[in-house]
Structure formats: C-alpha cells, structure tokens
PALO-980295 format. One record per residue (C-alpha): residue in one letter; residue number from 1; z, x, y. Coordinates in steps of 0.05 Angstrom, whole numbers, plus 5000, padded with zeros to 4 digits. Each point is the difference from the previous one (the first is absolute). Example, Ala and Ser with C-alpha at 12.3 -4.5 7.8 and 13.67 -1.06 7.14 Angstrom:
<atoms>
<residuo=A; num=1; c3=5156; c1=5246; c2=4910>
<residuo=S; num=2; c3=4987; c1=5027; c2=5069>
</atoms>
This chain:
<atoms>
<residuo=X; num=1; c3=5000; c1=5000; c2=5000>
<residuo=X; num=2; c3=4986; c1=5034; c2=5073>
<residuo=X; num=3; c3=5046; c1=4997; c2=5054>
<residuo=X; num=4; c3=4976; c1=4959; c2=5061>
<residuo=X; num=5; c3=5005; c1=5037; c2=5057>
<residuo=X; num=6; c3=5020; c1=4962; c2=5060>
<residuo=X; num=7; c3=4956; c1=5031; c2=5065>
<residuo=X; num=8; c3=5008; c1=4967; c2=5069>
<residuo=X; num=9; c3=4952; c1=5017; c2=5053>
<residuo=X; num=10; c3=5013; c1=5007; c2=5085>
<residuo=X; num=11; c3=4970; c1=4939; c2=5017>
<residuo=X; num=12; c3=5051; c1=4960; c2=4951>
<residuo=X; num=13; c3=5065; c1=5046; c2=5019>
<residuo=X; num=14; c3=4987; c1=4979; c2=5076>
<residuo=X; num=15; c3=4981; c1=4944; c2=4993>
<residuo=X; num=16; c3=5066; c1=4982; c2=4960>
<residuo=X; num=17; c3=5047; c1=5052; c2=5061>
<residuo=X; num=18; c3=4966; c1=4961; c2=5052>
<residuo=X; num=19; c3=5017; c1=4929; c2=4965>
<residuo=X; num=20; c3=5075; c1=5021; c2=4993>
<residuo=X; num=21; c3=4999; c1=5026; c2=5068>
<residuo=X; num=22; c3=4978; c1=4930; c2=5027>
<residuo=X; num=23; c3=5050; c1=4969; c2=4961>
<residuo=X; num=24; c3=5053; c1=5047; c2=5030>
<residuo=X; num=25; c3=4986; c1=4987; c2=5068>
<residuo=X; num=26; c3=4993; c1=4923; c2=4994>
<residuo=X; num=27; c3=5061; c1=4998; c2=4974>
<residuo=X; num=28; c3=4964; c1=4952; c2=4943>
<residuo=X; num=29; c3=5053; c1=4975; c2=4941>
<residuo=X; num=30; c3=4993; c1=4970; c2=4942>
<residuo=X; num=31; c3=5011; c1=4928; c2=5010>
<residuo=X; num=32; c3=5050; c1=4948; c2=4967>
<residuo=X; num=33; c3=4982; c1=4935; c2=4964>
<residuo=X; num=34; c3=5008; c1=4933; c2=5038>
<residuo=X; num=35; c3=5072; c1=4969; c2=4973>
<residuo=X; num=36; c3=4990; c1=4955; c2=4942>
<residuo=X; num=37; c3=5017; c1=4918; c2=5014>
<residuo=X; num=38; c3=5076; c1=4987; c2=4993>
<residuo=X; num=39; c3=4962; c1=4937; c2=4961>
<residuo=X; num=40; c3=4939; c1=4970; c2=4961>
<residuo=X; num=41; c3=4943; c1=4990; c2=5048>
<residuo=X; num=42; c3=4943; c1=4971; c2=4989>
<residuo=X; num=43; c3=4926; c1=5020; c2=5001>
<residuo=X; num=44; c3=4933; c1=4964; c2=5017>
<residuo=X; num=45; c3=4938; c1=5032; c2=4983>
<residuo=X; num=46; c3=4927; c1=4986; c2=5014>
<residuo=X; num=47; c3=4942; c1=5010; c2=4959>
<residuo=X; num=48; c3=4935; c1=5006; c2=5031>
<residuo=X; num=49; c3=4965; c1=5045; c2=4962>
<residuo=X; num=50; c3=5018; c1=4982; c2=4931>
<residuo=X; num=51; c3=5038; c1=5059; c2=4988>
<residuo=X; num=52; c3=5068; c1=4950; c2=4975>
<residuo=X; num=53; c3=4963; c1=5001; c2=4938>
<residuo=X; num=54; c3=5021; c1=5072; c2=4976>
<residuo=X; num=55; c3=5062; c1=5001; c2=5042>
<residuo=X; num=56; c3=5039; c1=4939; c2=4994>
<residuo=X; num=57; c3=5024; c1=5026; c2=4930>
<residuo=X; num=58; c3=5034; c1=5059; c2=5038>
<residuo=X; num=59; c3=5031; c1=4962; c2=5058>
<residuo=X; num=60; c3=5030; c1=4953; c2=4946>
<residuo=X; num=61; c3=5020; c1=5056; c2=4959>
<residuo=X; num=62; c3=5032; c1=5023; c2=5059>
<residuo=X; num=63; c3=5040; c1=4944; c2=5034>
<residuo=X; num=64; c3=5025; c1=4995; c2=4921>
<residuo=X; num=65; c3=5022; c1=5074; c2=4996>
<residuo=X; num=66; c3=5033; c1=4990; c2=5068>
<residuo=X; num=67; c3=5037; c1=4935; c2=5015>
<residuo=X; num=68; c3=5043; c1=5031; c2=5049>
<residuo=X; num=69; c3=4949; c1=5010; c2=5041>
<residuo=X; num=70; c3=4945; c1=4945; c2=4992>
<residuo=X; num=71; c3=5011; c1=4932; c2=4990>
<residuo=X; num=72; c3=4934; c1=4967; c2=4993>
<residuo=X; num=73; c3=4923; c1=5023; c2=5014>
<residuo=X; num=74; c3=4957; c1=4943; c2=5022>
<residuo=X; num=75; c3=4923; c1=5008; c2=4988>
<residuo=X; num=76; c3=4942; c1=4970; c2=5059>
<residuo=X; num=77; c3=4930; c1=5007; c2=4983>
<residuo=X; num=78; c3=4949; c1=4994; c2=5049>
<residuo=X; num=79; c3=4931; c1=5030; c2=5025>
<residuo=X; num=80; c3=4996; c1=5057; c2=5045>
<residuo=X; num=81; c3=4968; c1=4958; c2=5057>
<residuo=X; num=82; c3=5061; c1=4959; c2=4996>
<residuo=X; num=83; c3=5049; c1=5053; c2=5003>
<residuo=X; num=84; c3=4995; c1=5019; c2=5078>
<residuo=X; num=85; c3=5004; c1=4930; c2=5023>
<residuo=X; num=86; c3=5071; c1=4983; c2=4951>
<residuo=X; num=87; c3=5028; c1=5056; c2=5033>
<residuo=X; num=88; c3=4982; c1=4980; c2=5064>
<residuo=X; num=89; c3=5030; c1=4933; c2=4989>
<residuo=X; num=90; c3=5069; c1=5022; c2=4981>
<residuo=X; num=91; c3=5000; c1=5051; c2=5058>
<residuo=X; num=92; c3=4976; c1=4938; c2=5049>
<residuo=X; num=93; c3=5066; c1=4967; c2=4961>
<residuo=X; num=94; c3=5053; c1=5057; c2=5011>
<residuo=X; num=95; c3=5001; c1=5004; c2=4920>
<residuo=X; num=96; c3=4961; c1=5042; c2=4971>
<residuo=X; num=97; c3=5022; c1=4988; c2=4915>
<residuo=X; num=98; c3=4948; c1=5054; c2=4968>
<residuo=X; num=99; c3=5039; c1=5060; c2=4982>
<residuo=X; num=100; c3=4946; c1=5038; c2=4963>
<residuo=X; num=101; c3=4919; c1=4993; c2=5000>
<residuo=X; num=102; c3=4962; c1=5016; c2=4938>
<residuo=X; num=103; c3=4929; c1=5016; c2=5030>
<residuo=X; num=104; c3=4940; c1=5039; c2=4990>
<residuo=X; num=105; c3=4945; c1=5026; c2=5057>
<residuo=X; num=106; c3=4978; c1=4933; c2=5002>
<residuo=X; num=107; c3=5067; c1=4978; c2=5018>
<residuo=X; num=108; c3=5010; c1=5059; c2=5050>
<residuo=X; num=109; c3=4928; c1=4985; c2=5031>
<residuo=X; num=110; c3=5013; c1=4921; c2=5004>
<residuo=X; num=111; c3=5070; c1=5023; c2=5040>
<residuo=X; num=112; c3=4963; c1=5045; c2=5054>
</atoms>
C-alpha cells in the first residue's frame, strides 16, 4: 500500500491565512441555535410543487420522534400561481398561518 502524501500549494495556504484573518478581525463566532418552544407548536405547510409527496413521510416521522416539540403538521396543497396571492391575503389580514412552503422554480418564479 503507498503512503499518500498530503501537498498543499501557496494559493491554498493563503487563501486559508487570509480567511482566518477575516474572521479575526470581524470578530465572527460561531452562532447558537434559536431556544426550542417551552411547548408543542404547531406547523402548516404548503405544497406547491408536489414535493409533500416524498417528504410528508419525514415530517410525520418527525413530529412522532419529537412530541415535545411538534404537536401537529397540517398539509395545503395548491398551485404555484396561487401561492403569491394566499400569502398576500393573510398579510392583507394581519395573519399570515403558513409556516413553511414546499415549492419548486415554478413556485419561486410565480412569487416574483
């Protein structure tokens, strides 16, 4: 078996000073997770590019794995034309509901 030889060049040692140099000097840190609910919440998600069909299996799998933290997931389905104009509707109402959007570019496109 032959020994690997691990080679760096200049360009990759500083480009690697300069990064830890930048992080020096902003003062940049490493930064903490939000604090988890002190209860169950619950979460609404949208579906407008049919991407709930591979990943509802993994949110359900979830909120069963962790009770403490999710009490119920509640699935929309719509079209991506339809998506800008529900969220406009719950902004225009002061309550927006949708927690999470499940879209593809056509979704992203349809928003713009």
């Amino acid at each position: 078996m032959a020994k690997q030889r691990f080679t760096i060049n200049r360009r990759a040692l500083l480009g690697g000073a300069a990064g830890l140099a930048a992080l020096k000097a902003t003062g940049a840190r490493a930064q903490q997770s939000p604090a988890l609910p002190k209860s169950p919440v619950a979460i609404n998600v949208i579906d407008v590019g049919g991407a709930l069909a591979l990943m509802q299996k993994a949110f359900d799998a979830y909120r069963q794995a962790k009770p403490e933290l999710v009490s119920r997931i509640t699935y929309v389905k719509a079209t991506a034309p339809e998506l800008a104009g529900k969220i406009k509707a719950q902004q225009d109402a002061g309550r927006v509901d949708l927690d999470m959007v499940l879209a593809g570019s056509d979704g992203l496109a349809a928003g713009l």
